[in-house]
RODONU-305268 format. One record per residue (C-alpha): x, y, z. Coordinates in pm, whole numbers, padded with zeros to 5 digits, always signed. Example, Ala and Ser with C-alpha at 12.3 -4.5 7.8 and 13.67 -1.06 7.14 Angstrom:
# residues 2
+01230-00450+00780/+01367-00106+00714/
This chain:
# residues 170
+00000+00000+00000/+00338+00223+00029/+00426+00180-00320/+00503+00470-00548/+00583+00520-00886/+00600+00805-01140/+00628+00801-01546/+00880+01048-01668/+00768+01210-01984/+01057+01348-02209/+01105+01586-02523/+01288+01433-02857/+01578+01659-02755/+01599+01537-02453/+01634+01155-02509/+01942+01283-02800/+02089+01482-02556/+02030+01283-02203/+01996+01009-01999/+01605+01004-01909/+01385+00809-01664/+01108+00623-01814/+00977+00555-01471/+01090+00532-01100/+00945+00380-00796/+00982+00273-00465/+00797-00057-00398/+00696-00285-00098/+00667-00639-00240/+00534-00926-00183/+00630-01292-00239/+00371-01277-00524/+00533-01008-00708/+00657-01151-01030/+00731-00951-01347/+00743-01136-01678/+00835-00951-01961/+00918-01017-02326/+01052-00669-02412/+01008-00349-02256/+01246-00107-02427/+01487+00061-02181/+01692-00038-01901/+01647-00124-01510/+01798-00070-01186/+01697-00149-00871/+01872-00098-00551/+01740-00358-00295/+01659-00245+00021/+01518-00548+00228/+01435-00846+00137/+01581-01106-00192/+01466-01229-00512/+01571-01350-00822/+01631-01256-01231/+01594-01457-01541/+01758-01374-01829/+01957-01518-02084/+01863-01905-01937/+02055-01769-01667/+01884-01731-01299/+02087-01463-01019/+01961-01403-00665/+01995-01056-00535/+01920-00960-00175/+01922-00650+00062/+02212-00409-00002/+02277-00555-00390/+02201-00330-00708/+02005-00527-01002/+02050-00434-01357/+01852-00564-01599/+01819-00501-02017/+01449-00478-02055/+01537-00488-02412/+01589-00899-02376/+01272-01097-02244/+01321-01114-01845/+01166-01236-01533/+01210-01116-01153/+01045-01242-00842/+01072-01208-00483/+01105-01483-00225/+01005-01254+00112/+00888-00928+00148/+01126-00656+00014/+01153-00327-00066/+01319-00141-00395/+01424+00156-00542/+01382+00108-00916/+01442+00298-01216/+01394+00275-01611/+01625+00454-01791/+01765+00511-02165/+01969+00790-02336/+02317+00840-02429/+02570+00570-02424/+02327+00322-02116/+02379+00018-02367/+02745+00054-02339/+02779+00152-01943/+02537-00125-01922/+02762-00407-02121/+03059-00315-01940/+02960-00346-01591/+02738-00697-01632/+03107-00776-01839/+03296-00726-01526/+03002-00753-01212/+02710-00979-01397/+02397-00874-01371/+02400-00819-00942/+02628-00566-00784/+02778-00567-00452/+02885-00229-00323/+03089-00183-00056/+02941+00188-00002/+02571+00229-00140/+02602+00612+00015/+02593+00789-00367/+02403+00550-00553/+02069+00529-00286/+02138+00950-00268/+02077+00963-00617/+01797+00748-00658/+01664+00962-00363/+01671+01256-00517/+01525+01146-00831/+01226+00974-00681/+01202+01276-00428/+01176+01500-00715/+00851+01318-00844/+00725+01250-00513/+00730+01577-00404/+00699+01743-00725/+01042+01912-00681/+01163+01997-01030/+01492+01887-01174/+01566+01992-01540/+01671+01689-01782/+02010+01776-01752/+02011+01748-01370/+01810+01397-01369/+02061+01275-01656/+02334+01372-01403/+02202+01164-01120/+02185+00887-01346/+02501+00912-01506/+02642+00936-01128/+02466+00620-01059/+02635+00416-01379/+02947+00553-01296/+02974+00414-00924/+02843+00090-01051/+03115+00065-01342/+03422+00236-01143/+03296-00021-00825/+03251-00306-01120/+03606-00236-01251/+03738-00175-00991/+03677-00520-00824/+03743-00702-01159/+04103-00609-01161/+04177-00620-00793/+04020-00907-00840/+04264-01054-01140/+04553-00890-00964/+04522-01138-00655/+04514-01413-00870/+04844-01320-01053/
């Protein structure tokens, strides 16, 4: 009954120039919460607050729990569930180069992200949903920032640990 969510609308110019929302919410789920989708053309992230779950994609199943991001090509048919109650940020987002920032961190990280520090990415999504919630305006170029903060902690974090991770093993 907490849920939120708000559909972004955005100018021509904007999607050429920008990264852009599609939508954003903050949900509550339950165990029966299942999205099945064959397409659905942009990208998602969720940051997981509480709870765990699962993504299909690919023939390919992850689990993701609290304190994990989730990023997902909508593009490719998907499925994600929840196995308890849990609680998400989530965002759908296109523009600019989010098939490429996308590619490289599921190269290095997969498709679930572990953060040591989720301080800038959950700010972010903050103040994007806030600014919808509250109907606090951000211009495009201010929401495309937040956004391009949020894939650039995710790749720096997913490169990051990729070659500390291949260092150790040398």
């Amino acid at each position: 009954p907490h849920s939120a969510f708000y559909i972004a609308s955005n100018s021509n110019k904007d999607q050429k120039m920008f990264y852009y929302l599609n939508s954003i919410g903050h949900f509550y789920c339950t165990p029966e919460y299942v999205v099945e989708r064959d397409h659905f053309d942009n990208f998602l992230i969720m940051l997981v607050k509480s709870g765990q779950g699962t993504l299909t994609q690919h023939g390919k199943t992850y689990h993701f729990h609290k304190d994990q991001i989730v990023l997902l090509d909508c593009y490719e048919s998907h499925r994600y569930t929840c196995s308890e109650d849990m609680e998400i940020y989530w965002m759908h987002l296109d523009g600019q180069s989010s098939r490429s920032f996308y590619e490289e961190i599921i190269t290095h990280a997969g498709n679930v992200v572990d953060l040591k520090n989720l301080y800038i990415i959950e700010t972010q999504f903050l103040r994007l949903f806030d600014a919808f919630n509250v109907e606090k305006t951000l211009i495009p170029a201010q929401i495309s920032q937040s956004i391009m903060t949020i894939l650039t902690e995710l790749y720096v974090a997913s490169v990051h640990d990729a070659t500390r991770s291949t260092t150790k093993n040398l």
